[in-house]
Legacy VTK file of the C-alpha trace (Angstrom):
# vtk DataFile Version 3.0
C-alpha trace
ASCII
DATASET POLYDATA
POINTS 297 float
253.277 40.557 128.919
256.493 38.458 129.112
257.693 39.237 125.562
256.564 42.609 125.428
258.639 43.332 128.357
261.623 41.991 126.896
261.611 43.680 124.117
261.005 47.005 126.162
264.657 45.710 128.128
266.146 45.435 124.590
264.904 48.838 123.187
266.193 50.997 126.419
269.614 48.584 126.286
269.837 50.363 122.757
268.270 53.743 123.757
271.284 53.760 126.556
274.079 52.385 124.242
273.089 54.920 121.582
274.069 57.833 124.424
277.225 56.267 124.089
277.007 53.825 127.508
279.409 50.391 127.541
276.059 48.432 129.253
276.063 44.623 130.625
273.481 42.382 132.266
275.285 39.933 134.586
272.257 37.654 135.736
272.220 34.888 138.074
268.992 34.560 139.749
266.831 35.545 136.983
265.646 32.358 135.183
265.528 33.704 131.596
267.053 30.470 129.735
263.715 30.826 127.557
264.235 34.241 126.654
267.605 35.638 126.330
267.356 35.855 123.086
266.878 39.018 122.255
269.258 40.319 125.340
272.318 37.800 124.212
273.884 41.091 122.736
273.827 42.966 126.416
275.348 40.040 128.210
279.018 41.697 127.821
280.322 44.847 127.465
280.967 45.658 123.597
283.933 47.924 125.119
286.982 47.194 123.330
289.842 47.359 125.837
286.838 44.301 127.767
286.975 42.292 124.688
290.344 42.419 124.076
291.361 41.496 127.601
288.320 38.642 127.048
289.665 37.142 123.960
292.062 34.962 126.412
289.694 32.154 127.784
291.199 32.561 130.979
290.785 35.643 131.570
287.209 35.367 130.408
286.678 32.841 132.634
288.334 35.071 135.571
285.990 37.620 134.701
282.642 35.184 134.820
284.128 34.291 138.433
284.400 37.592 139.740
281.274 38.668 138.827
279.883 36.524 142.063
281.929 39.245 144.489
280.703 41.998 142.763
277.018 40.700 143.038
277.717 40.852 147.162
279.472 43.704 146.553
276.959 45.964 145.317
274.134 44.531 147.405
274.685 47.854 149.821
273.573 49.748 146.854
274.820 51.162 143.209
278.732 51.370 143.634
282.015 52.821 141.297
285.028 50.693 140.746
287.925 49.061 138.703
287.878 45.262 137.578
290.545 43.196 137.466
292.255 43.933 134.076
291.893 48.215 135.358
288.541 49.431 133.650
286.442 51.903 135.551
282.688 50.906 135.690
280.158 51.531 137.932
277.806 48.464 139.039
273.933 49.144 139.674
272.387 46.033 141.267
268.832 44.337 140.456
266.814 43.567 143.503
263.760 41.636 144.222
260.895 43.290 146.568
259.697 41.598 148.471
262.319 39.209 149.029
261.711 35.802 148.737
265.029 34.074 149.321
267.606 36.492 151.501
270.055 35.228 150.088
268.712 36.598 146.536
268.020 39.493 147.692
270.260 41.104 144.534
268.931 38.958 141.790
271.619 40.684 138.816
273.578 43.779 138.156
274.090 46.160 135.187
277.082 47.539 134.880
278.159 50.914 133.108
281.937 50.820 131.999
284.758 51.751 129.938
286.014 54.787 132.685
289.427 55.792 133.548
288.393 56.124 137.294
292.392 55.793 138.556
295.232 55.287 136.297
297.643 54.641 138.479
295.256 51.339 139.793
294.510 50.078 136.715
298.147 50.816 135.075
299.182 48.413 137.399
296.203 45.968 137.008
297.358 45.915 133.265
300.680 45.027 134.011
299.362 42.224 136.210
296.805 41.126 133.486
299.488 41.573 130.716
301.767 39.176 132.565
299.414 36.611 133.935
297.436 35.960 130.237
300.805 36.545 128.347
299.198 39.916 126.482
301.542 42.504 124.741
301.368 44.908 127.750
301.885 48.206 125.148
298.846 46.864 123.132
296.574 47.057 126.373
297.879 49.777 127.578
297.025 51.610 123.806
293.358 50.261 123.808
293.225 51.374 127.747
293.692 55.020 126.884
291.900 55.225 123.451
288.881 52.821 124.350
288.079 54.555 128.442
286.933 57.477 128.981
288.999 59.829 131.670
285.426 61.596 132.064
283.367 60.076 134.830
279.618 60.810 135.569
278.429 61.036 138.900
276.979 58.012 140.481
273.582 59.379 140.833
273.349 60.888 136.939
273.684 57.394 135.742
271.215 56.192 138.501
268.505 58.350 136.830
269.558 56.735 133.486
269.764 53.149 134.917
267.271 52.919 137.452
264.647 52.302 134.623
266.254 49.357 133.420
266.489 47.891 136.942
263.202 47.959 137.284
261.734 46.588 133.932
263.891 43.469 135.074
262.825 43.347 138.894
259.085 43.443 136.949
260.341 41.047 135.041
260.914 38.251 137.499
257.732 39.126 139.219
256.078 38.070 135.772
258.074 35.029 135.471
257.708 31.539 137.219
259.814 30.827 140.526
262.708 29.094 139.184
266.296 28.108 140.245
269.330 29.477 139.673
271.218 29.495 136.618
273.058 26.549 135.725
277.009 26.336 134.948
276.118 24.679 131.294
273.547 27.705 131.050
275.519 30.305 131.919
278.476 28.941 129.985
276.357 28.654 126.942
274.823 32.382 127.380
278.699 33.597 127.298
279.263 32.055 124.390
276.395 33.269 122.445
276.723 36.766 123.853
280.068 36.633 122.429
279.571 35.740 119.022
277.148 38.511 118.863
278.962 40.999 120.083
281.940 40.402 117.676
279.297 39.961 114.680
278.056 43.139 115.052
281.330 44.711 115.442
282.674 42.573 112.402
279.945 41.857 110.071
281.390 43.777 107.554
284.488 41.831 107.588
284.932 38.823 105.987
285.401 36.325 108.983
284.490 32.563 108.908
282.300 30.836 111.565
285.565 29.220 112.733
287.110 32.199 113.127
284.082 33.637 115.338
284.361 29.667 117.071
288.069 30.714 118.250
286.983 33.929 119.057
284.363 32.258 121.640
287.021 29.529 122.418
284.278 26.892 121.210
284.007 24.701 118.060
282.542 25.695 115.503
279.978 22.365 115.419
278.936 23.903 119.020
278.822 27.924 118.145
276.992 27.006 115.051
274.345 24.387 117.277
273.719 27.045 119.784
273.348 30.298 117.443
270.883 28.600 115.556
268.992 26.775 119.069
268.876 30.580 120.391
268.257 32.911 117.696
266.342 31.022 115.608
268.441 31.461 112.460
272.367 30.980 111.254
275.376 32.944 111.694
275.248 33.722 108.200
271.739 34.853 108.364
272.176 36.794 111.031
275.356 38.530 109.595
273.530 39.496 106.803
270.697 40.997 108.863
272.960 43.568 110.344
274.821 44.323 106.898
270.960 45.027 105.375
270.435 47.085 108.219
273.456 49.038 108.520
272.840 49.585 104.746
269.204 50.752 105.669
270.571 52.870 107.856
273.020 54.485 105.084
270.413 54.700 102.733
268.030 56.634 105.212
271.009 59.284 107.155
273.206 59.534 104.393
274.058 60.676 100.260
276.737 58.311 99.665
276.373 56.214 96.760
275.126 52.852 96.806
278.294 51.574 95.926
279.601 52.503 98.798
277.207 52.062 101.339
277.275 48.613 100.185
281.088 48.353 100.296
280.440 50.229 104.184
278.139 47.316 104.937
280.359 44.140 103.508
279.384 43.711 99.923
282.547 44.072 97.775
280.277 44.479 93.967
277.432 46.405 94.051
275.334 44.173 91.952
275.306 41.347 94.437
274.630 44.199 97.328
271.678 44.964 95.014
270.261 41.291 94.750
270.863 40.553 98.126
269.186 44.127 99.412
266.140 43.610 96.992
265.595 40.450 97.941
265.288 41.074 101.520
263.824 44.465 101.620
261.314 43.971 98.078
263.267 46.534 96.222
267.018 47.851 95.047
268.677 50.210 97.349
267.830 53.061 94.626
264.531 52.286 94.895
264.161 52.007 98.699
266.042 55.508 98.869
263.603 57.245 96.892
260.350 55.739 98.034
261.293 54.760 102.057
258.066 55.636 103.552
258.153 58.369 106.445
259.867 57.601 109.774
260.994 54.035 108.498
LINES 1 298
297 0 1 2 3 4 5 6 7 8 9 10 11 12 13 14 15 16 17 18 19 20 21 22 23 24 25 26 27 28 29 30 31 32 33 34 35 36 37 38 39 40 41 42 43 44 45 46 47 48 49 50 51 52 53 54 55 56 57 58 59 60 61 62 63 64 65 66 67 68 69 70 71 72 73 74 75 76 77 78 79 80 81 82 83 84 85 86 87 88 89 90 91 92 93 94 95 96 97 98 99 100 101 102 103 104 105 106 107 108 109 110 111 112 113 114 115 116 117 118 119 120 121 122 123 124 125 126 127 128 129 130 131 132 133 134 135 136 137 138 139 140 141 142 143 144 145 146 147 148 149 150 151 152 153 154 155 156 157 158 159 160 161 162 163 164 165 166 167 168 169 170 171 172 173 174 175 176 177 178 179 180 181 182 183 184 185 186 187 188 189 190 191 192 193 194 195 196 197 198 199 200 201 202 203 204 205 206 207 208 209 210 211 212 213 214 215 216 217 218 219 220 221 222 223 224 225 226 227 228 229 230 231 232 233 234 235 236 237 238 239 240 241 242 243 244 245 246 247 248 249 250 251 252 253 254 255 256 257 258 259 260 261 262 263 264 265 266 267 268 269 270 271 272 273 274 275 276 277 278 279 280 281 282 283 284 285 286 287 288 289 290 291 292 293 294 295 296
């Protein structure tokens, strides 16, 4: 029941970021060490004005620390604001019924960004930002208007979108044992991870090293590379090519572009070695797969 669940969480996370939503899960009261897995890559917002403001470890670590006052925060209800660095997002929080700990009452929240609720706010939280972490204050102020949206849902649209997902996690920790809270090691670990998977699928057709992910995540690479494979059960370089053979699935299914270049699209510079690499994870060349993909695969 446990595992099915989760991967009913994961499947609406995409099913919402495929309408074009910047999601997050910000847990602390949920005791899902043991299966994060496959909801590592919904820990963060995959918003690009968030990352870049992230890629400082300070201000990542700033942002960890403020989620705690917008966990009281919202526990009046779903709520619209701007964080720290000036992006709009609205916060819907995860409650457990009936409560067992008052002071729990809001086990998590999900939060919806990447809005332009006030410019003249966050304008000024940029400057802030931009001085405090020593960022090019043009550069954020570039990615603020081309990555956020200036139009803003209503609170209780989204609620009929989110409320779903709210649920399937307050079932969630009815299914799962009583546990403690979160530990700092945990959650410091879970950013990290969530982190590196965030950037690989944004990046895995680039060609970045594991160290340059390991900077990315303000780790080493020995310590990226223990907890990637602890977690999701395989390398970074396994996983990387996962999402180039599926992005090249993907191509092959929606798409007439030649192979060439749906293997160039997904990372692989020659075609040949796009073609080993495809048939031997898939049991057939990309040709082949194109012309005999079996309905609704």
């Amino acid at each position: 029941m446990i595992e099915e669940l989760i991967h009913d969480i994961a499947r609406y996370f995409e099913v919402l970021q495929n309408r074009g939503y910047y999601l997050a899960f910000h847990n602390f009261f949920i005791p899902l060490q043991n299966y994060m897995t496959l909801l590592t890559p919904y820990n963060i917002s995959s918003n690009p004005f968030c990352l870049m403001v992230k890629s400082d470890k300070s201000a990542w670590d700033h942002c960890i620390e403020r989620q705690k006052k917008v966990l009281e925060a919202c526990a009046d209800g779903p709520m619209k604001g701007i964080c720290y660095a000036g992006m709009g997002e609205y916060v819907f929080p995860v409650r457990v019924f009936p409560v067992r700990d008052e002071k729990h009452s809001v086990l998590a929240f999900i939060s919806v960004s990447g809005y332009r609720i006030s410019d003249d706010v966050s304008i000024e939280r940029i400057k802030y930002v931009a001085k405090k972490y020593r960022y090019n204050e043009e550069q954020l102020l570039q990615s603020y208007y081309r990555n956020l949206s200036p139009e803003l849902p209503s609170i209780e649209a989204l609620r009929t979108e989110i409320a779903p997902l709210c649920r399937m996690f307050e079932l969630l920790y009815h299914q799962l044992p009583p546990d403690s809270a979160q530990s700092v090691a945990n959650v410091t670990q879970s950013n990290i991870l969530s982190h590196a998977v965030v950037y690989l699928r944004r990046h895995y057709a680039r060609p970045v090293s594991v160290k340059d992910i390991a900077e990315y995540c303000h780790c080493s690479v020995s310590t990226l590379s223990h907890l990637f494979k602890k977690n999701m059960k395989m390398s970074i370089t396994d996983y990387r090519q996962q999402l180039r053979i599926q992005n090249a699935v993907r191509l092959l299914q929606d798409t007439d572009l030649p192979v060439g270049i749906i293997g160039a699209m997904s990372g692989y510079e020659e075609q040949n070695y796009f073609s080993n690499v495809f048939r031997k994870e898939m049991g057939c060349s990309p040709t082949d797969f194109r012309q005999c993909k079996p309905p609704g695969l």
